[in-house]
C-alpha positions as CSV (number, residue, x, y, z in Angstrom):
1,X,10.7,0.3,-16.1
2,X,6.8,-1.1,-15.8
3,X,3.8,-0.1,-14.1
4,X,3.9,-2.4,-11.0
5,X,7.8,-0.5,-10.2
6,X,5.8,3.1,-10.1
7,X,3.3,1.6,-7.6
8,X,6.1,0.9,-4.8
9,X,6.1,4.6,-4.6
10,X,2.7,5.4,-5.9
11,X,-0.2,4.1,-4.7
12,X,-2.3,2.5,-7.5
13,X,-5.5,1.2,-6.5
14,X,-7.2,-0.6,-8.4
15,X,-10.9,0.6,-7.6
16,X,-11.6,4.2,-7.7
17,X,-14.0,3.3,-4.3
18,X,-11.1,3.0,-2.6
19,X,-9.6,6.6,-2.7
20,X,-13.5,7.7,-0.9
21,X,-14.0,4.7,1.1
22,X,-11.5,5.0,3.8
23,X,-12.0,1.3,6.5
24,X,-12.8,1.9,10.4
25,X,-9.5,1.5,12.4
26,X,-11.0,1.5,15.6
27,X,-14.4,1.1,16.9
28,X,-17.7,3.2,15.9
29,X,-16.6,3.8,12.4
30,X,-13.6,6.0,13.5
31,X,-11.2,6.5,10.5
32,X,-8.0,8.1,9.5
33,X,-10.2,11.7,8.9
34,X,-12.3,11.4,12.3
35,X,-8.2,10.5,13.8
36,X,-7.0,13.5,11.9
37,X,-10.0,15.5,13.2
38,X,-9.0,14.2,16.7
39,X,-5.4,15.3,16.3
40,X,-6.3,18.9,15.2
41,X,-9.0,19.3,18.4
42,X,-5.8,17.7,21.0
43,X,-3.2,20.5,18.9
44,X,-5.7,23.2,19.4
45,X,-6.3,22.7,23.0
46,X,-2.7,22.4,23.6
47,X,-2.0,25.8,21.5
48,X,-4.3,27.7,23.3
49,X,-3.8,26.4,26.9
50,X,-0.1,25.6,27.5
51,X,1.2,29.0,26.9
52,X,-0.8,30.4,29.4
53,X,-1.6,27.6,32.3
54,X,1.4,29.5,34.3
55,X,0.8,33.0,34.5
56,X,4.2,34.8,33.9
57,X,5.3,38.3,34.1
58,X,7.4,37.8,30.8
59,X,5.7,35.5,28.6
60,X,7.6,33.3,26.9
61,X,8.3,33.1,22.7
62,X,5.7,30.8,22.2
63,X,2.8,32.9,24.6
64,X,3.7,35.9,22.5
65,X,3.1,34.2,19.5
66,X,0.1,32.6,20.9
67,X,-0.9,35.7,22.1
68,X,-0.7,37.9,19.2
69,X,-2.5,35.4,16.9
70,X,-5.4,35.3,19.5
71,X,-5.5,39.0,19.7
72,X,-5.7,39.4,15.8
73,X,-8.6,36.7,15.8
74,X,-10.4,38.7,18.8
75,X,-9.4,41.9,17.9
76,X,-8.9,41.8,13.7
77,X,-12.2,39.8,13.4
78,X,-14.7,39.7,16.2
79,X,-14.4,43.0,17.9
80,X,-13.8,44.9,14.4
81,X,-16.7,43.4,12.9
82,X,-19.2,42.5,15.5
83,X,-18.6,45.5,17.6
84,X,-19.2,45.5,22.0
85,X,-20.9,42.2,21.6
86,X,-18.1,40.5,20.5
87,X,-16.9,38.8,23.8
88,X,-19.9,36.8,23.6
89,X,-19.1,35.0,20.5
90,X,-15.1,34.9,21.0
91,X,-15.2,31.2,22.9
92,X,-17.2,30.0,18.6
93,X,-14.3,32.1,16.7
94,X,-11.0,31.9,18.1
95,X,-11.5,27.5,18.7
96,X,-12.9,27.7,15.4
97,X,-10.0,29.9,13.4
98,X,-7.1,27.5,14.7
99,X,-9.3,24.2,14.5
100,X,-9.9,25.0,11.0
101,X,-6.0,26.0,10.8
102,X,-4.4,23.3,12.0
103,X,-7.3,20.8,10.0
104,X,-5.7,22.5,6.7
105,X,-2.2,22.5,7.3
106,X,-2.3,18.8,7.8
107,X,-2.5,18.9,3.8
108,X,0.9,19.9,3.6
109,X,2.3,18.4,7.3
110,X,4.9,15.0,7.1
111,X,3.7,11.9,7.3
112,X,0.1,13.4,7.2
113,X,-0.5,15.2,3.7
114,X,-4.2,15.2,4.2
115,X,-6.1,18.4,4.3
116,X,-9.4,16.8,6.3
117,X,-11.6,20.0,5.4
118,X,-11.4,18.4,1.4
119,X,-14.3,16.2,3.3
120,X,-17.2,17.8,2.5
121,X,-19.0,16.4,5.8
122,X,-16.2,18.6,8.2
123,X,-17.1,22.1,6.2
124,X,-20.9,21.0,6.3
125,X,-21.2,20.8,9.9
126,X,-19.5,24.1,10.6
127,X,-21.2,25.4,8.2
128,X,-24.3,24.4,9.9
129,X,-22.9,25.2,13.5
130,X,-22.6,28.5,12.1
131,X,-26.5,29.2,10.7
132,X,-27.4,27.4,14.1
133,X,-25.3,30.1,15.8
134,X,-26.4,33.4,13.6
135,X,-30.2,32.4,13.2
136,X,-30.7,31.6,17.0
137,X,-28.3,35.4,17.6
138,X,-31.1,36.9,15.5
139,X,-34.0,35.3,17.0
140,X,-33.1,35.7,20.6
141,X,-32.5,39.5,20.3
142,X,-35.5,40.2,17.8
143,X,-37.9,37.2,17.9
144,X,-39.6,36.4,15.4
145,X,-38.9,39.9,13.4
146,X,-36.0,38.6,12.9
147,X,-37.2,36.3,10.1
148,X,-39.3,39.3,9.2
149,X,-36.8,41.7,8.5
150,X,-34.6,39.4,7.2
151,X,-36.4,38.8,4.2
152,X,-38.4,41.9,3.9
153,X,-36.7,45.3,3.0
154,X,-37.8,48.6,4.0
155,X,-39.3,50.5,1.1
156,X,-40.4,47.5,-1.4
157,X,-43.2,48.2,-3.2
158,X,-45.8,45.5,-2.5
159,X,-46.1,43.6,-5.5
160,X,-41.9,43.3,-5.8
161,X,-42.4,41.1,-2.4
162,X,-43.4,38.2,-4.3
163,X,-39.7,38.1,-6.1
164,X,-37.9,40.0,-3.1
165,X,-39.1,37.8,-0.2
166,X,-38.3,34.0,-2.0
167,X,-34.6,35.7,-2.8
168,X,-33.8,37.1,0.9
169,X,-34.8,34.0,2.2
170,X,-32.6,32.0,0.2
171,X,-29.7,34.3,0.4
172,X,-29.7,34.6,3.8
173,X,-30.9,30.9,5.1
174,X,-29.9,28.8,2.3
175,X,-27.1,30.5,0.4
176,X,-24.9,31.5,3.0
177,X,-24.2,28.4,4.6
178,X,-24.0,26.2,1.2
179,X,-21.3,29.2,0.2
180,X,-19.5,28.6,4.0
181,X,-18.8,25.4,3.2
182,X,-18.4,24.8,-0.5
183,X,-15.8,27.1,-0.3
184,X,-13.4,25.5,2.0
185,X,-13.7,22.1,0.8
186,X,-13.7,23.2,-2.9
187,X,-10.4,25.1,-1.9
188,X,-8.5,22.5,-0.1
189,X,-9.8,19.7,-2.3
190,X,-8.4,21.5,-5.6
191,X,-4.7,22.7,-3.3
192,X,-4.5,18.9,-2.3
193,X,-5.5,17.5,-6.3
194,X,-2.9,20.3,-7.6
195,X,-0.2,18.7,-4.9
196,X,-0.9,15.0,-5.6
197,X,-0.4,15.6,-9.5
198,X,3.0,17.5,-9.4
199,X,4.5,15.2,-6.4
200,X,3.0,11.8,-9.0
201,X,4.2,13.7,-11.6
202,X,7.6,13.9,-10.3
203,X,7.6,10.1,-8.9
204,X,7.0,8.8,-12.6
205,X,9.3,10.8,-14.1
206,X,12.1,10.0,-11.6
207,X,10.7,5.8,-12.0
208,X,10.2,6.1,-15.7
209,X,13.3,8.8,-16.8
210,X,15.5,8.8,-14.3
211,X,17.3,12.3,-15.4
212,X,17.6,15.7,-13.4
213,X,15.5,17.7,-15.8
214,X,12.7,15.3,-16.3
215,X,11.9,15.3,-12.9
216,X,13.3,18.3,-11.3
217,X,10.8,20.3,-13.3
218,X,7.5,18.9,-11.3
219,X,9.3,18.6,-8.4
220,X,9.9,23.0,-8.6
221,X,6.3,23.5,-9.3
222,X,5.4,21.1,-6.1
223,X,7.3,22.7,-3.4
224,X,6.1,26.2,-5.0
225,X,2.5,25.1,-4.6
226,X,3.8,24.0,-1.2
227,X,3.8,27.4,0.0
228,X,1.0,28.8,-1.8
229,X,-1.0,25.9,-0.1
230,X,0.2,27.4,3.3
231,X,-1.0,30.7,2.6
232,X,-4.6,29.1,0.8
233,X,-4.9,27.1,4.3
234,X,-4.2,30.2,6.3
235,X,-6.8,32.4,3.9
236,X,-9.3,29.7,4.2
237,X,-9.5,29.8,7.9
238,X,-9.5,33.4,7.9
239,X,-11.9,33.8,5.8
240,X,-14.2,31.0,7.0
241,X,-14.2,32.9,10.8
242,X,-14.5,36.5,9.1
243,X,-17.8,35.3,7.7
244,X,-18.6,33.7,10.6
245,X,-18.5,36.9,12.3
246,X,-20.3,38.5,9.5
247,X,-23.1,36.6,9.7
248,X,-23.7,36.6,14.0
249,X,-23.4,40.7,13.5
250,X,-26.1,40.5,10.5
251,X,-28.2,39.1,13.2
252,X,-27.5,41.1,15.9
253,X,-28.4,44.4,13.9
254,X,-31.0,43.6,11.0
255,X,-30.0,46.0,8.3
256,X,-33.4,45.7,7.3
């Protein structure tokens, strides 16, 4: 068997460039991610709304399902950590949680296999949606204290404000949103990487040494990785809205 046989199944290319710089299909630079980012908006809307456009007395399977995961995202993440404040910030977290669902379960979706939040642009803008959000919370409620007591705690002596104000500031303004979004893309880049290697793995072994054991190896560790990935892409969204929440509720009561 040679090389160019592995490449019908594999795709070889033969410029690195290629695997980052993805062509415009239709007009206004829209690519296969901005499609894909497209796809998981249209599946969100539908989620959400065609459960409950009909009002029934007896929901049906899929409202209850519906239904229950919208409750645990209003009830498991805003109310529980934001507090009575919490229906103000549900129409951010709820879009947000099963956007950023549905964007990481394309990774391990047919025909698709494409987490789009292993583009470090998509977790950089929520992450900056989401200090937008929490910093304009805390300035609209306290002003400009906010900033204030943000970066200045109660009790410091004077002279420990020189270290204590520069390491707030950047743990509050700087930190948390790098952190946001540095850890969903480095999460769903290394699931997808882990993914690619077993399933190319198994390809060339079944290409190069066509026997049961050679391949069916790979192949085990792949679909078990499948799963895990479901869970990770699950987590990730979870964990991305918990924070999310975290953060508005920092703003809304100043520990400081």
């Amino acid at each position: 068997m040679t090389v160019p046989i592995l490449a019908q199944i594999v795709e070889v290319p033969s410029n690195v460039n290629h695997l980052f710089d993805w062509p415009a299909v239709l007009p206004f630079g829209i690519n296969r991610v901005v499609l894909l980012m497209f796809l998981a908006t249209l599946v969100t809307f539908l989620f959400l709304y065609l459960p409950f456009r009909q009002p029934r007395v007896v929901p049906s399977k899929m409202g209850v399902v519906v239904e229950t995961l919208v409750n645990f995202v209003r009830n498991g993440i805003a109310r529980d950590i934001i507090g009575p404040e919490s229906a103000k910030y549900e129409w951010l977290l709820i879009p947000m949680f099963f956007w950023l669902l549905f964007l990481n379960l394309f990774e391990i979706t047919p025909l698709i296999h494409f987490p789009v939040t292993s583009r470090m642009a998509i977790p950089a803008f929520l992450a900056g949606l989401v200090w937008v959000t929490f910093v304009f919370v805390g300035l609209k409620k306290h002003g400009l204290s906010y900033i204030k007591n943000s970066v200045i705690p109660p009790g410091v002596p004077k002279p420990l404000l020189v270290l204590v104000i520069p390491i707030d500031f950047l743990s509050t303004f700087v930190i948390r949103p790098i952190s946001l979004a540095v850890r969903l893309f480095a999460n769903m880049i290394a699931g997808h990487i882990m993914l690619a290697v077993f399933f190319l793995t198994t390809a060339s072994y079944f290409v190069f040494e066509p026997k049961i054991v050679a391949f069916a190896i790979p192949l085990a560790f792949a679909i078990v990785i499948t799963a895990f990935e479901i869970f990770v892409a699950v987590l990730q969204a979870y964990i991305f809205t918990l924070l999310t929440a975290v953060y508005i509720e920092s703003s809304i009561n100043v520990e400081h």
